[in-house]
C-alpha positions as CSV (number, residue, x, y, z in Angstrom):
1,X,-11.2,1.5,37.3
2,X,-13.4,-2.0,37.5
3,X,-15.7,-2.2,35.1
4,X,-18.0,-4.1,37.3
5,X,-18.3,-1.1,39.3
6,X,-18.2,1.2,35.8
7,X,-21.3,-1.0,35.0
8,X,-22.8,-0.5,38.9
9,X,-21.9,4.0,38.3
10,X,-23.7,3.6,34.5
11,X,-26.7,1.5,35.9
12,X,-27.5,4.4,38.2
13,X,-26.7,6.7,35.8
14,X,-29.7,5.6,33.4
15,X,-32.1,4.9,36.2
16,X,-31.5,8.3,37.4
17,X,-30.3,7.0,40.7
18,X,-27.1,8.4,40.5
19,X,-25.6,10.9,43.5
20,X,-23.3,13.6,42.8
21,X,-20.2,12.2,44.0
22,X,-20.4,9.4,41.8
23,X,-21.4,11.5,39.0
24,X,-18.0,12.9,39.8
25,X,-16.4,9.8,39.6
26,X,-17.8,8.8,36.3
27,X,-16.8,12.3,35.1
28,X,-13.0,11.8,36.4
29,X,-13.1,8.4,34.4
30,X,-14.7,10.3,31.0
31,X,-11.6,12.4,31.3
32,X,-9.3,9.9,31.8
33,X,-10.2,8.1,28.0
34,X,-8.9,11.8,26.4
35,X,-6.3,11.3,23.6
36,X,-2.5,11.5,24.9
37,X,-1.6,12.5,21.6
38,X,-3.0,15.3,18.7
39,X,-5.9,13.4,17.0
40,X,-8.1,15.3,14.5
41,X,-11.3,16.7,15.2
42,X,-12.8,14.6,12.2
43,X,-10.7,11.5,14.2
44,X,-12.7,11.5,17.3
45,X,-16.4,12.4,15.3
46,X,-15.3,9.2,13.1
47,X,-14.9,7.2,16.6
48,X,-17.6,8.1,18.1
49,X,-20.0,7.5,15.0
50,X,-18.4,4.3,14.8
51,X,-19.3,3.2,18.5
52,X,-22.7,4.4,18.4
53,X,-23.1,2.6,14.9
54,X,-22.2,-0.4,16.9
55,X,-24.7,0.0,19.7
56,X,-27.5,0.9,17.6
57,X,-26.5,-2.7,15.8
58,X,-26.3,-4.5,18.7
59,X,-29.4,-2.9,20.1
60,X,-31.7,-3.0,17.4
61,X,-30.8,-6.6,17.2
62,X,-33.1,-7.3,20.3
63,X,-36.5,-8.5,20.1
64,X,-39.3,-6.1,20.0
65,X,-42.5,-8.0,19.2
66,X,-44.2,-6.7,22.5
67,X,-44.6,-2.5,22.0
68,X,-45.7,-2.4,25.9
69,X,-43.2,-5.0,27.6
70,X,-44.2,-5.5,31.4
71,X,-42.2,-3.6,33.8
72,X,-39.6,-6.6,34.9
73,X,-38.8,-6.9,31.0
74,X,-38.3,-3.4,30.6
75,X,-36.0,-3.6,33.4
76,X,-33.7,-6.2,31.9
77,X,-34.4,-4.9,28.8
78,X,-32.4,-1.5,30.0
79,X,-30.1,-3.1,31.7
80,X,-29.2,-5.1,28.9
81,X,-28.9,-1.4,26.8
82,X,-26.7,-0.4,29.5
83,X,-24.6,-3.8,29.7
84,X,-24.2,-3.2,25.6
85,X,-23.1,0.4,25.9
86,X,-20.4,-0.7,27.9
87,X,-19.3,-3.4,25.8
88,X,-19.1,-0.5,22.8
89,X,-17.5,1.5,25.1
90,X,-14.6,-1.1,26.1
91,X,-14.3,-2.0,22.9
92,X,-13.8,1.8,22.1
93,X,-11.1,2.2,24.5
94,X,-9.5,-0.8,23.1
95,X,-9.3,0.3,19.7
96,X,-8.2,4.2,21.0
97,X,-5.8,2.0,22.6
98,X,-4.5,0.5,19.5
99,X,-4.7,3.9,17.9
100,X,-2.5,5.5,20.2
101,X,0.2,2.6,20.4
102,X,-0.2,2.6,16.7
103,X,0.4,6.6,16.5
104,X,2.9,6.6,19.3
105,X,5.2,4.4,17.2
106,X,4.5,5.4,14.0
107,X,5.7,9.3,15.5
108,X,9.1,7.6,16.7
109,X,9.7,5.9,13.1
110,X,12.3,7.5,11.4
111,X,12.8,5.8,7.8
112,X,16.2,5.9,5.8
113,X,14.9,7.1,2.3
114,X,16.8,6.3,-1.1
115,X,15.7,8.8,-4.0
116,X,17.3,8.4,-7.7
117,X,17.2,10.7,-10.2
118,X,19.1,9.1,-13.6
119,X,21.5,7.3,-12.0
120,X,20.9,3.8,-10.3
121,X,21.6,2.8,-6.5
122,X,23.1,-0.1,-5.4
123,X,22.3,-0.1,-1.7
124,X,22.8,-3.0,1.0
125,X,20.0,-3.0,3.5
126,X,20.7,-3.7,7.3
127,X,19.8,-7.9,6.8
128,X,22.5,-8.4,4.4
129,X,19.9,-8.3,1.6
130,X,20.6,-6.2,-1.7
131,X,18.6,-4.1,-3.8
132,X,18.8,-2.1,-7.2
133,X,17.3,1.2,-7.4
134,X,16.4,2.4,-10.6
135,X,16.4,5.4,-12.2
136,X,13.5,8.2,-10.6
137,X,12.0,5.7,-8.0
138,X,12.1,6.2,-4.5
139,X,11.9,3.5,-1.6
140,X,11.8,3.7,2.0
141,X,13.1,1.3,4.8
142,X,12.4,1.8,8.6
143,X,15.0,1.8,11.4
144,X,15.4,-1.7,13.3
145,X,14.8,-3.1,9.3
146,X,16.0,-6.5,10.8
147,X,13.2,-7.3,13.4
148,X,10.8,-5.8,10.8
149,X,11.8,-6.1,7.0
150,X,8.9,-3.8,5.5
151,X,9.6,-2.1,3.1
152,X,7.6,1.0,1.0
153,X,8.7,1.3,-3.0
154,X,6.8,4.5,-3.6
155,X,7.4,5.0,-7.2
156,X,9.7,3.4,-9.9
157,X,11.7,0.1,-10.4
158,X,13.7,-2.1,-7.9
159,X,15.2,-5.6,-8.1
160,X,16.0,-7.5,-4.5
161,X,17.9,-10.5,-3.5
162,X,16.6,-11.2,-0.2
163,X,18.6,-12.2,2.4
164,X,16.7,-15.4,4.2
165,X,14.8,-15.6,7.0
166,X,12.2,-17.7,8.2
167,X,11.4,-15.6,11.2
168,X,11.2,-12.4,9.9
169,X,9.6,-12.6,6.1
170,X,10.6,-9.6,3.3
171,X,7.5,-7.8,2.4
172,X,7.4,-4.9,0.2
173,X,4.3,-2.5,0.0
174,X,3.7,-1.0,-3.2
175,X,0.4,1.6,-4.0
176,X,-2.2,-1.2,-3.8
177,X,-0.2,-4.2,-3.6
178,X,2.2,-5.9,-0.7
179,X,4.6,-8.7,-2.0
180,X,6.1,-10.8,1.0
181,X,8.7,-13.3,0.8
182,X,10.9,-15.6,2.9
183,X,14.3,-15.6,0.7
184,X,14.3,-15.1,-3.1
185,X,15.6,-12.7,-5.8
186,X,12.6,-10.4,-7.4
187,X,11.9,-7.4,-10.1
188,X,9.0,-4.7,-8.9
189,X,8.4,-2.0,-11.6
190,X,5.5,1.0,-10.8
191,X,6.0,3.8,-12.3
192,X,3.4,6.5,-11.8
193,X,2.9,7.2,-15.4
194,X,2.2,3.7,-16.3
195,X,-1.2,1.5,-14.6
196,X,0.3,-1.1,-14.1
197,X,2.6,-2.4,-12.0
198,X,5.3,-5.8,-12.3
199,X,6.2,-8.4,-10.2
200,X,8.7,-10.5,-12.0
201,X,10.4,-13.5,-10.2
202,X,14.3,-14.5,-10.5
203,X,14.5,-17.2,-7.7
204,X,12.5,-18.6,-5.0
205,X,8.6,-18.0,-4.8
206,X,7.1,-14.6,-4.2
207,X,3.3,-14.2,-2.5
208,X,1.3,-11.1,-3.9
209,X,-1.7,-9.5,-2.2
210,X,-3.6,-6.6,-3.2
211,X,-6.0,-4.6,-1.3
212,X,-8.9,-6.8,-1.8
213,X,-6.6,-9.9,-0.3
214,X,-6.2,-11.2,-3.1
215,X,-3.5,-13.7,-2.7
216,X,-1.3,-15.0,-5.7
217,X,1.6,-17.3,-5.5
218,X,4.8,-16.4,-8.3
219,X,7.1,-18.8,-9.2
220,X,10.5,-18.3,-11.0
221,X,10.2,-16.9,-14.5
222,X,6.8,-15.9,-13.8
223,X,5.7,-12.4,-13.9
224,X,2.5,-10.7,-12.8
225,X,1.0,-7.7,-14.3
226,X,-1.7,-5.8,-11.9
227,X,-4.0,-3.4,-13.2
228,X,-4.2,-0.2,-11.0
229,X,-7.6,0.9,-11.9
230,X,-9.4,-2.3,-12.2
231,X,-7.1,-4.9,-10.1
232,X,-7.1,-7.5,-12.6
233,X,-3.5,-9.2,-12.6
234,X,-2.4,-11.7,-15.7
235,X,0.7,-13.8,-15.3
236,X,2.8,-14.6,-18.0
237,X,6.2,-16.5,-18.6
238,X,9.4,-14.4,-19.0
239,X,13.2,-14.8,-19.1
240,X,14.4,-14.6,-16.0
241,X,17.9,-12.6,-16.5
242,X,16.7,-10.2,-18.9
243,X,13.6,-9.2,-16.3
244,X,16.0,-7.5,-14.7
245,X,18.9,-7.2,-17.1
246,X,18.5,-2.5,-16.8
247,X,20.7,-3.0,-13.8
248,X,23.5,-4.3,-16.2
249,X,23.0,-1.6,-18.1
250,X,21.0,-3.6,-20.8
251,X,17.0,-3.1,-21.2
252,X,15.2,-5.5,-22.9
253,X,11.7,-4.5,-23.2
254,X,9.8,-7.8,-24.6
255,X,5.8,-7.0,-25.5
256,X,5.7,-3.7,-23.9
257,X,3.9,-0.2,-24.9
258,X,5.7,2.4,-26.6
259,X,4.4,4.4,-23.6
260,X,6.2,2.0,-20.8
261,X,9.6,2.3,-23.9
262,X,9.1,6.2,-22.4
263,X,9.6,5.7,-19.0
264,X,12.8,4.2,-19.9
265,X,13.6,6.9,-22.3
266,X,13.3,9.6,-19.7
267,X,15.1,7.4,-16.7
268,X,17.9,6.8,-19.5
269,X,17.9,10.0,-21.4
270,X,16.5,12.5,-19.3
271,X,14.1,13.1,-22.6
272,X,10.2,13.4,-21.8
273,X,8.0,11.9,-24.7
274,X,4.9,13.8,-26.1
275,X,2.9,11.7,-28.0
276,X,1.1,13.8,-30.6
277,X,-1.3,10.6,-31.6
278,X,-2.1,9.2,-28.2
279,X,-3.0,5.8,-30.3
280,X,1.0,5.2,-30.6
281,X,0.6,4.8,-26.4
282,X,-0.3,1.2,-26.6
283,X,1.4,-0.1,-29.5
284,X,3.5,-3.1,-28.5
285,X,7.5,-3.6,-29.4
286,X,9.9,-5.7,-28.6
287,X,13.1,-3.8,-28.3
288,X,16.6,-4.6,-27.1
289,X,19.3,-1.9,-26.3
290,X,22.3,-0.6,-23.9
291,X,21.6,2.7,-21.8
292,X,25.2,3.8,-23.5
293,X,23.5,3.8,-26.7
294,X,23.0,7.1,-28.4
295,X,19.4,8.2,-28.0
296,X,19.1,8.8,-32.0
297,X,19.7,5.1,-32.5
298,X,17.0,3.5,-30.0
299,X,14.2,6.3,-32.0
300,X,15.8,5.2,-35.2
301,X,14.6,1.4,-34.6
302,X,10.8,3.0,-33.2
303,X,10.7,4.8,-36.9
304,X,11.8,1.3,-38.6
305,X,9.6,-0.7,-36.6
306,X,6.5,1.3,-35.8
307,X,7.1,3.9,-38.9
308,X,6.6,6.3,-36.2
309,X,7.7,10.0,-37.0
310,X,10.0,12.1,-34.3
311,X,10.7,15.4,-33.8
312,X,13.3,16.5,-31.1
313,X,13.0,20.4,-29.1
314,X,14.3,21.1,-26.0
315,X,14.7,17.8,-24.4
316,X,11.1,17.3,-25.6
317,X,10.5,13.9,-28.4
318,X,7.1,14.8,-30.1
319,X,6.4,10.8,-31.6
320,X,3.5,10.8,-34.3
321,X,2.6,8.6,-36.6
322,X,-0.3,6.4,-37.9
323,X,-0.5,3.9,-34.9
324,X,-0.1,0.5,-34.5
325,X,0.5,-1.6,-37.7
């Protein structure tokens, strides 16, 4: 329907001018903006509020020095309402029309889902582009990956070689943060039981961007280290190879927590780590082994080095101790 004549039905409408047939017609066209597809009930009220927020805005925005405006102002003065609620209203069916595109596609996206438990996955993705799953992480790619090369790392550890290509960048969403690049080689590690999460860079240059845009450009042997609960990120030089040296089979944990060493335990071992003094969480090692190692030997070197005491029941280690020397 025109909106010059939507504007011509609504003029009426407010003067109180309107006949019955057209009231009919602007009923048809009400009727006509229903959703196509389910939308919540708390959906719709969220619309609505939001295009009545928008009039009120744009309405209250208007001059109102004069409480008794003469009779040819308070004409324009409601016509302009009317023009106003018709903007809010276009602009509502515009964005119900992006919602429903938006819904319609995302209902006919089907996603090919890797899952690990302890064993890694090698997987080539449909660009030519590689990645390493770790242990217990989970990603997600859509279908038609190579006209849109998004893809969701919902929990745990993956390192990519990226295929490139300038029209289509590589962008990887991860809780808070989405890391896009053109063509490079990159480590992301987020866990759930850790708060942070790692972007380490191989090769090539990797953007970051968080929730609150904030942009950060990573350069080879660079790794950034975002803080989930306060999104404060620190960057900090590391060896490239060993970043990423767990698909090999060989961790290398430099400067990390004895609670991120657990992660690794359990992915490696299939052991879950109690610590009975939560002040051994934080303490910092640097500690190099192979995941054929026998577990005894990589707590052996946490006893040397943090004099940390273990106790092993039922694929339970109970670590105590006096905390960080």
């Amino acid at each position: 329907m025109h909106y010059d004549y939507l504007y011509y039905l609504l003029n009426k409408q407010a003067g109180g001018a309107i006949s019955p047939e057209e009231e009919l017609i602007l009923e048809k066209w009400y009727n006509s903006l229903q959703y196509s597809i389910p939308v919540s009930a708390e959906e719709i009220s969220a619309d609505k509020k939001a295009s009545w927020d928008a009039l009120h805005l744009q309405l209250s925005a208007a001059p109102t020095e004069d409480p008794e405006p003469a009779p040819m102002i308070r004409s324009l003065w409601k016509r302009w309402s009317v023009a106003a609620a018709i903007l809010v209203l276009i602009a509502g069916m515009a964005a119900v029309g992006l919602l429903l595109n938006r819904r319609k596609s995302e209902k006919g996206l089907t996603y090919t889902t890797v899952i690990t438990d302890r064993q890694q996955k090698s997987v080539t993705l449909p660009d030519g582009s590689k990645v390493w799953v770790n242990a217990h992480s989970q990603l997600r790619f859509a279908d038609g990956f190579d006209a849109n090369r998004h893809i969701i790392l919902d929990y745990g550890e993956a390192f990519f070689e990226v295929t490139r290509d300038t029209n289509h960048p590589f962008q990887v969403k991860v809780d808070a943060l989405e890391v896009k690049v053109l063509g490079t080689a990159f480590n992301i590690q987020s866990f759930p039981q850790l708060n942070e999460i790692k972007v380490a860079v191989t090769q090539g240059k990797v953007s970051v961007k968080d929730s609150l845009t904030v942009h950060e450009k990573l350069l080879p042997n660079q790794i950034l280290t975002y803080g989930r609960n306060n999104h404060q990120f620190s960057i900090s030089i590391i060896d490239p190879d060993k970043a990423n040296d767990w698909k090999n089979g060989v961790i290398y944990l430099n400067n990390i927590s004895l609670k991120e060493l657990a992660v690794y335990i359990r992915n490696i071992y299939d052991y879950e780590v109690v610590f009975v003094n939560r002040n051994l969480e934080n303490c910092k090692n640097t500690i190099n082994f192979r995941d054929k190692d026998p577990l005894k030997n990589v707590l052996e070197l946490l006893r040397l080095i943090n004099k940390v005491k273990y106790t092993i029941q039922n694929k339970t280690i109970y670590l105590d101790g006096n905390g960080c020397l």
